[in-house]
N, C-alpha and C positions, 0 to 999 in steps of 0.2 A: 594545563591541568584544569581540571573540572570544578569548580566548588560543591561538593556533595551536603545532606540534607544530613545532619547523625541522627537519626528519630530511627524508632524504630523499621518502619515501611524500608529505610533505605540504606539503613548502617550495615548488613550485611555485605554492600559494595566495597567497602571499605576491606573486606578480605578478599574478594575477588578482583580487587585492582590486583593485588597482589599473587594470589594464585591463579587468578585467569579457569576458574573450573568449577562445577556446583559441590558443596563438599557434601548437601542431606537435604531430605524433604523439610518442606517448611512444620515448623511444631505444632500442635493442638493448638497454643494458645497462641501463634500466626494466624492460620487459616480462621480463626474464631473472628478476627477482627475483618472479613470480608462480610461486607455488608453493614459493616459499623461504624471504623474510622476509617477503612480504607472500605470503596466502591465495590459493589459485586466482580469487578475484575481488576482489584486490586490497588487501583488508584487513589490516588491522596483524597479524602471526600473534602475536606478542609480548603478553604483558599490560601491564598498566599501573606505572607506580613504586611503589605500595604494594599490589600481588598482588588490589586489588578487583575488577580486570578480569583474568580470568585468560587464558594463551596459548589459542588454538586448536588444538583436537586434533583436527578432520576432523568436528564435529559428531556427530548421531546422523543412523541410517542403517536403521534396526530397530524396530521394535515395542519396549516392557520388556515388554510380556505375550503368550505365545504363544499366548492367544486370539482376539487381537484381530482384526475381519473389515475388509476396507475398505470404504468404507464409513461407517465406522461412527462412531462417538465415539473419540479417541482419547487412552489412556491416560496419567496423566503419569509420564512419567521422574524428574519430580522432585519426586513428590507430599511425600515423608520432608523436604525442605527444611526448615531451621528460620528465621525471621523474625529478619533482620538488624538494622531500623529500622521505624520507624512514623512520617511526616511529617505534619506535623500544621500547623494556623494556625498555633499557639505555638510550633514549634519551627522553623519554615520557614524562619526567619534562618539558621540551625544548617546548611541543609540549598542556601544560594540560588543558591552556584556550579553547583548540579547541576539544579537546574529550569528546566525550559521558561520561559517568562512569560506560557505560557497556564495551566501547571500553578499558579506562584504566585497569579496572577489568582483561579483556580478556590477554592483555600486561602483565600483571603483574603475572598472573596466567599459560599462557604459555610458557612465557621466547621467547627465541628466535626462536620457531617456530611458532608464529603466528608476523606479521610484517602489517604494511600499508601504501603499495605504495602509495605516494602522485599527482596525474598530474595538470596541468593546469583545471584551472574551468572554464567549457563549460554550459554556460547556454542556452543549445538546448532546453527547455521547450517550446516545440507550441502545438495550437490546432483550430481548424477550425473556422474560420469570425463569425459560427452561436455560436459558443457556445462565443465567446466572448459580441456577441450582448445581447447573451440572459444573459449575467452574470451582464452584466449593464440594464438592465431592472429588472431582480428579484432582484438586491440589495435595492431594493424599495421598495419591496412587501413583498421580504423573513419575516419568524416571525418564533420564535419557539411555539412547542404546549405542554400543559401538561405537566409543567416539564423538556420541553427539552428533551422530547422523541419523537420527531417528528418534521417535516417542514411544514409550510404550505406559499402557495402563491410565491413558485417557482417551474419552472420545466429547464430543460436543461440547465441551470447557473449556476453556483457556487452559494448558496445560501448566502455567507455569505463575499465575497473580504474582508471586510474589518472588520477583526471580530472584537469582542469585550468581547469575554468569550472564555473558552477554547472548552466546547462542542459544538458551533461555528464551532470549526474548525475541531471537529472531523466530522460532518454534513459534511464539504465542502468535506472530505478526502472521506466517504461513497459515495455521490454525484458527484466525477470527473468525469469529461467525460470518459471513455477505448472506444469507438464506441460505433455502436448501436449494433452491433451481432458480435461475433466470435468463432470460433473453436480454440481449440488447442490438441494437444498431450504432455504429459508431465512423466517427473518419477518423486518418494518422493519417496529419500531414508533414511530412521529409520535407523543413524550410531554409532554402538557403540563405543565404548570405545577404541576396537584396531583398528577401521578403519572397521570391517566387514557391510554389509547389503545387506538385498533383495530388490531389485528394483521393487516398485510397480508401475505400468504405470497407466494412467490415461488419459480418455477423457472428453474434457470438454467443454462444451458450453452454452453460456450467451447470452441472449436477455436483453435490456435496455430499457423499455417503455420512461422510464426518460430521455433520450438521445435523443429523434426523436424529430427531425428539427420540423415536426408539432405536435411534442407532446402540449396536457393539461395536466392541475392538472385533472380536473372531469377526463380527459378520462383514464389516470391512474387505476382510479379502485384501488388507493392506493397501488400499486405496484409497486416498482421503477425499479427491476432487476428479471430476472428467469434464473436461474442458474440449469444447469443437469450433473452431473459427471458420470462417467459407470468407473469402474472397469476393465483392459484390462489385466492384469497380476500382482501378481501368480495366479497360474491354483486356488488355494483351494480362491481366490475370486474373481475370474472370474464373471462378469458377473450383480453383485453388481450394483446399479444405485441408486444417488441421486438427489432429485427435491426438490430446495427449492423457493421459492415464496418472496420476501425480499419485504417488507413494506416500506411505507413514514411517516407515521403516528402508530409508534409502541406503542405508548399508545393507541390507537383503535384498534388496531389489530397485535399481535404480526407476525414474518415471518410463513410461514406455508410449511413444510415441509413432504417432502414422502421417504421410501425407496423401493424398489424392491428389493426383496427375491428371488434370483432365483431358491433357494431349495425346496418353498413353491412356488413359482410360483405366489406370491402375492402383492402386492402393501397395505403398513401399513404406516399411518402417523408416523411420526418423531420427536414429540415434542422436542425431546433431544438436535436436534441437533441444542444448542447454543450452550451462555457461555461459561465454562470452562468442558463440555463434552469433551473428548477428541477427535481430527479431525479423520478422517477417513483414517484406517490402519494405523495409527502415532505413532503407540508403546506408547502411551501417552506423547510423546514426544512436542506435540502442543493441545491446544483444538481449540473446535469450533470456537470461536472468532478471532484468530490468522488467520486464512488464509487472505490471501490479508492484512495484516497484522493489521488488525481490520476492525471488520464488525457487524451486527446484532444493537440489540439495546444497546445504552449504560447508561441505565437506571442506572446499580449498582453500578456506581459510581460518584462520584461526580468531576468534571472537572476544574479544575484553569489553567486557563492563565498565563505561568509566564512571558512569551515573546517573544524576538526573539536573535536568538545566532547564532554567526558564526564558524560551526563546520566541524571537514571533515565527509564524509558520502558515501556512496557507491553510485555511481552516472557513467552516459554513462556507462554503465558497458559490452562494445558490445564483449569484447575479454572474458567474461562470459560465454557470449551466443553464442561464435562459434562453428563451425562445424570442425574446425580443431583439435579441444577439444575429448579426449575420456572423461565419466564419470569418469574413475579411473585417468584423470589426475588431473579433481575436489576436488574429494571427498577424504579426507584422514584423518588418527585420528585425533581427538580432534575439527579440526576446516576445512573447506573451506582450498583449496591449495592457500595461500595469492600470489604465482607469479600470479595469473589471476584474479586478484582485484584488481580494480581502486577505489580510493579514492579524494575526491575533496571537496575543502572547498566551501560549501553554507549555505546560512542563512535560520533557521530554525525556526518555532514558537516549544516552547518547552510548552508541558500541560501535567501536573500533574494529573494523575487518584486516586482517593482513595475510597477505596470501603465504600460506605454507610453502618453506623450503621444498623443492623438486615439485612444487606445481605450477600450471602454467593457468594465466588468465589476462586480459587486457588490462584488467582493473591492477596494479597490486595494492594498492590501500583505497580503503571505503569506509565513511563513516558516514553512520543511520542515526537518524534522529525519528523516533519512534513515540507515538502518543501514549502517555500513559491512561489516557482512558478508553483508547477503542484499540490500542496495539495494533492500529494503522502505523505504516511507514511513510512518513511524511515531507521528509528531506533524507537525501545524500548527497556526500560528495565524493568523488571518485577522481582516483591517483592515479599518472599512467605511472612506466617503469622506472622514468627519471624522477620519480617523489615530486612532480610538478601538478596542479591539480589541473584536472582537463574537463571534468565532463559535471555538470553540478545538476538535480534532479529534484522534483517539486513533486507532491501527491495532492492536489488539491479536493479537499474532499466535504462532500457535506453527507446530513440526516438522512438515509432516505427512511423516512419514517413513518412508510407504507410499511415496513419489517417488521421493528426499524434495525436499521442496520449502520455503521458509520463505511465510508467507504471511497473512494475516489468522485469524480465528473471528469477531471481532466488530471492527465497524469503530463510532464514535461520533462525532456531532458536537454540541458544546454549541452552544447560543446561548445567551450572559453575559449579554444585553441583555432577554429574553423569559421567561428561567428554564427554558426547554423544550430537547428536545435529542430525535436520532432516532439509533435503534441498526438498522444493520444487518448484518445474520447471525444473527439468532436462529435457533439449534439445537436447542436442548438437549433440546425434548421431541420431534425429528423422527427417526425410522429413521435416516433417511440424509442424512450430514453434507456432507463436498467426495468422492463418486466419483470417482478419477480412472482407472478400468476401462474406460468406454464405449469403443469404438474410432468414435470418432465423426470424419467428414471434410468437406469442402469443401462437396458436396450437402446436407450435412444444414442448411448456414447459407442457402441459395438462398431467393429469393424467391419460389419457388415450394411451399418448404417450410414456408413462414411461411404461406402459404395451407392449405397439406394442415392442418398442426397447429391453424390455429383452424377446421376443421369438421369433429376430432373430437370 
């Protein structure tokens, strides 16, 4: 069990351990304190009793270097940091109130080559005037639909600051703002055991209906996200493109998805690609639901709140995502090269997945450690069917604060059980990192555009 916070921001959980379900909108004199004592999206603005977590100041909002292109690699704000702590097997006692138990697992299981730099805690989480506006307006409105397989009566806010259930907050983590459009280039490398893999590249690009400054609900058309990946290397799948359509309301309509064949030359719906299918080119090493490190509907399980906990987690993670970086300084057996990970204590809502009797998934238990200031998902850990944990999952994510936005560089999934793990977002040696310049729309996600693009 969790130790919880009883203040007001978090004593609500306190019934929701117990009912597991949202009972009411949060009250006038709730929502009143967004932007006051709690963050425009809902987070504790206050630090913690011994100054480790310190208040929030508005984040960063700016480049530190007035070079910087977007685009591009971006610089860290807090390269000058000095190293707090270094967690280690042997000191991991010292250290156990604040680790995941996929973190301790990993410590425990890798001995002295896997470690977690500790730095000073940067709470750079910002994000644009409208989406804060708009996060206190729909905390009013927001409701869930059917089960909690859907939103209704928000759009471009956090739908839920101040939750009260756990699937609450998975909503808010699906619903964060990333922009309204971006490009990126990226690699996923499926690493084995001694370190070997092929590097699959990838393009990818995301329109966010849900996101625009004058978005509606009606005008939605119940589509929150359109999401198009293409396939850029190895040659034998070259060429590959997926279009998937992500819903608001997944109990009326689940995502609806396509692929391009470029062997057939055809465009074929995709129903497959949720749940626990496995992701694409991933050696099965991640499924459907894992990218962005949960996404789709979360229908097949049932969500508990347990709280909030102050843990280290991978966080500013900008010496990840440089350019000074080769992949092979990254990537090496067993795990992520830990000298180029930052780890930082912040307070997380921790919620509990367990898969619903008569449903089927690979996962049955999962549990999400979730940022309370950017309602990024930043750790999981994943259960297979014998309640053994098998698969442990990182979000490392910094500012990009060309948006700004908070949001991944490198996403990772261990497998405990295999020794192998698959990192995706590899950057470091590409031009161009997350664009979010394109003025990219509607037409561009059509399924007639998935055709144009694989017969260039």
């Amino acid at each position: 069990m969790y130790t919880l916070k009883v203040n007001a921001s978090v004593a609500v959980s306190l019934w929701v351990m117990i009912a597991g379900v949202a009972s009411a909108a949060p009250s006038p004199e709730e929502i009143a304190r967004l932007g006051n004592e709690l963050t425009p999206l809902g987070a504790e603005k206050a630090g913690n009793a011994d100054g480790s977590i310190p208040a929030w100041d508005g984040g960063i909002k700016r480049p530190p270097d007035a070079g910087f292109v977007p685009g591009g690699h971006h610089p860290d704000p807090f390269a000058d940091d000095e190293l707090v702590s270094t967690v280690t097997k042997s000191n991991a006692d010292q250290h156990a109130g604040k680790l995941t138990v996929g973190h301790k697992a990993m410590l425990d299981l890798y001995g002295d080559s896997f470690t977690m730099k500790v730095y000073p805690t940067r709470r750079s989480a910002a994000y644009p005037e409208s989406v804060y506006e708009a996060t206190k307006r729909v905390a009013a409105t927001a409701s869930l639909s059917e089960g909690g397989n859907g939103v209704t009566g928000a759009v471009v806010g956090i739908p839920f600051p101040i939750p009260k259930s756990g699937i609450e907050v998975i909503w808010n983590h699906i619903l964060r703002y990333r922009g309204e459009s971006a490009r990126r280039m990226i690699g996923q490398a499926a690493v084995t055991r001694g370190g070997a893999y092929t590097m699959v590249m990838l393009e990818d690009e995301y329109f966010a209906p849900y996101s625009l400054v004058n978005a509606t609900e009606a005008g939605l058309n119940n589509v929150i996200i359109m999401f198009k990946q293409r396939v850029k290397a190895p040659a034998r799948l070259v060429g590959q493109i997926l279009l998937v359509h992500e819903t608001l309301n997944q109990a009326k309509e689940h995502r609806k998805a396509w692929l391009y064949n470029p062997g057939q030359r055809r465009v074929r719906r995709a129903p497959n690609v949720a749940f626990d299918n496995p992701g694409t080119a991933s050696d099965g090493l991640r499924t459907s639901d894992q990218l962005d490190m949960f996404n789709g509907s979360p229908e097949r399980y049932d969500w508990e709140l347990v709280g909030k906990k102050e843990i280290y987690v991978p966080y500013n993670s900008y010496r990840l995502h440089s350019k000074e970086l080769k992949y092979k300084d990254v990537l090496q057996p067993l795990h992520l090269n830990p000298q180029h990970l930052r780890y930082e204590l912040h307070r997380a809502w921790v919620v509990e997945a367990n898969l619903k009797q008569g449903t089927r998934h690979i996962y049955k238990r999962r549990t999400f450690y979730v940022d309370e200031d950017s309602w990024q998902v930043l750790a999981v850990d994943q259960y297979d069917n014998r309640d053994q944990l098998w698969r442990v999952s990182e979000g490392h994510v910094i500012n990009y604060y060309d948006v700004p936005t908070v949001w991944t560089t490198l996403e990772v999934h261990y497998d405990l059980q295999s020794g192998r793990y698959i990192a995706v977002g590899l950057n470091n040696e590409e031009p161009i990192t997350y664009d979010f310049s394109p003025q990219l729309a509607m037409r561009d996600f059509s399924t007639g555009s998935l055709r144009r693009a694989g017969r260039r």
